[in-house]
C-alpha positions as CSV (number, residue, x, y, z in Angstrom):
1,X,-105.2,-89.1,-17.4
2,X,-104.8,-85.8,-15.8
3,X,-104.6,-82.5,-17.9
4,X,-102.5,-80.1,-15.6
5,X,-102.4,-76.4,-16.7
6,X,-99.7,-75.1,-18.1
7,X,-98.4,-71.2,-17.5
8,X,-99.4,-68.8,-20.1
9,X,-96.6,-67.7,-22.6
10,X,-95.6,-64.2,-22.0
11,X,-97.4,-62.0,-24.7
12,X,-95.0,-61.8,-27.5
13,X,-93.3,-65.2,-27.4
14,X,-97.5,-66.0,-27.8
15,X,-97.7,-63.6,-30.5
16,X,-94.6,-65.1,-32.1
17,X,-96.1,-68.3,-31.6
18,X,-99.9,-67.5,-33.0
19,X,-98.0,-65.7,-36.4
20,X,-95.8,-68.5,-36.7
21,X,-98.7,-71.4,-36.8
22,X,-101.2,-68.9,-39.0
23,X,-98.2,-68.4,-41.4
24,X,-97.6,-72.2,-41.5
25,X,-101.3,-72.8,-42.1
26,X,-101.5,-69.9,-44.6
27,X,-98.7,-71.3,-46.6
28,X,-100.1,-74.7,-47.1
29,X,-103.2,-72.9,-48.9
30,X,-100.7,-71.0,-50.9
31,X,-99.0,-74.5,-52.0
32,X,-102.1,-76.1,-52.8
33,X,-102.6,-73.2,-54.5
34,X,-99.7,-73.1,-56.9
35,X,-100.0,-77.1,-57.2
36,X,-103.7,-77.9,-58.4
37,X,-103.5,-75.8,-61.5
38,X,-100.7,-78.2,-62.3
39,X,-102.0,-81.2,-61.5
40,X,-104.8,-79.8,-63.3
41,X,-102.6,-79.3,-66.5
42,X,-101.2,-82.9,-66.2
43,X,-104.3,-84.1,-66.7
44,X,-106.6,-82.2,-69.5
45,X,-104.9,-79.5,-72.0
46,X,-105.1,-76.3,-70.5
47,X,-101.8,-73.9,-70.7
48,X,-102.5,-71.8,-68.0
49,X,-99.4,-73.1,-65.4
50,X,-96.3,-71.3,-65.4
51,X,-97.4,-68.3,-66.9
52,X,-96.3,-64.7,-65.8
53,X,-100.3,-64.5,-65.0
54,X,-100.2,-67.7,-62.6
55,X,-96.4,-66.9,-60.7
56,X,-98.4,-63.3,-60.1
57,X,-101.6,-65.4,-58.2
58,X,-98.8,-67.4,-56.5
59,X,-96.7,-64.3,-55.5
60,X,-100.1,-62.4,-54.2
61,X,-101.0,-65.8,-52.2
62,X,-97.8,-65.8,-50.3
63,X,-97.6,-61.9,-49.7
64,X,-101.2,-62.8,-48.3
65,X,-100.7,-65.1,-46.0
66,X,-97.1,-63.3,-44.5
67,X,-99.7,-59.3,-44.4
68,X,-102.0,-62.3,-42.4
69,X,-99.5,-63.5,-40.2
70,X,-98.2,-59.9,-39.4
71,X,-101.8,-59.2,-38.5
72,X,-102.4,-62.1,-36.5
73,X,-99.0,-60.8,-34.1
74,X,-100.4,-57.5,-34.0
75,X,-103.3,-58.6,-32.8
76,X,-102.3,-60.7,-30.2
77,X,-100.2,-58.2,-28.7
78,X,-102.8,-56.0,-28.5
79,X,-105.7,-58.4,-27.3
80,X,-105.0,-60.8,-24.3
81,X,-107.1,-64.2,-25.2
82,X,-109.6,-64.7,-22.4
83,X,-108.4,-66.7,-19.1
84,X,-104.8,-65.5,-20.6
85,X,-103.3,-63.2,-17.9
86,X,-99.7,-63.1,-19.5
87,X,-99.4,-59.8,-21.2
């Protein structure tokens, strides 16, 4: 199997790209992260799900990961990746 190169993505639809996918991956923390507290609930007898307290960890989580995403654009705008001449 041969592995042919492929031409580099001009620098903001890579940016785009990079934000995108760290978003995604952020966001799948942030739903693990409002689920296990539940699944916790469901099985013992804490009441801590569903509280103001627990939508405000949730809330933070996801404003998180977008402030992360934003970040990870910027940066890639502003740094070409190594072997990356698109900028």
């Amino acid at each position: 199997m041969t592995i042919t190169p492929t031409t580099p993505l001009p620098a903001k639809a890579d940016a785009r790209n990079r934000a995108i996918r760290t978003f995604v991956q952020g966001l799948i923390t942030d739903v693990l992260i409002a689920v296990l507290p539940v699944l916790y609930e469901a099985v013992s007898d804490w009441d801590g799900a569903f509280t103001s307290e627990y939508w405000t960890v949730v809330g933070i989580s996801v404003l998180k990961t977008l402030a992360i995403a934003v970040v990870s654009y910027v940066m890639r705008l502003q740094r070409t990746p190594p072997g990356n001449p698109a900028a």
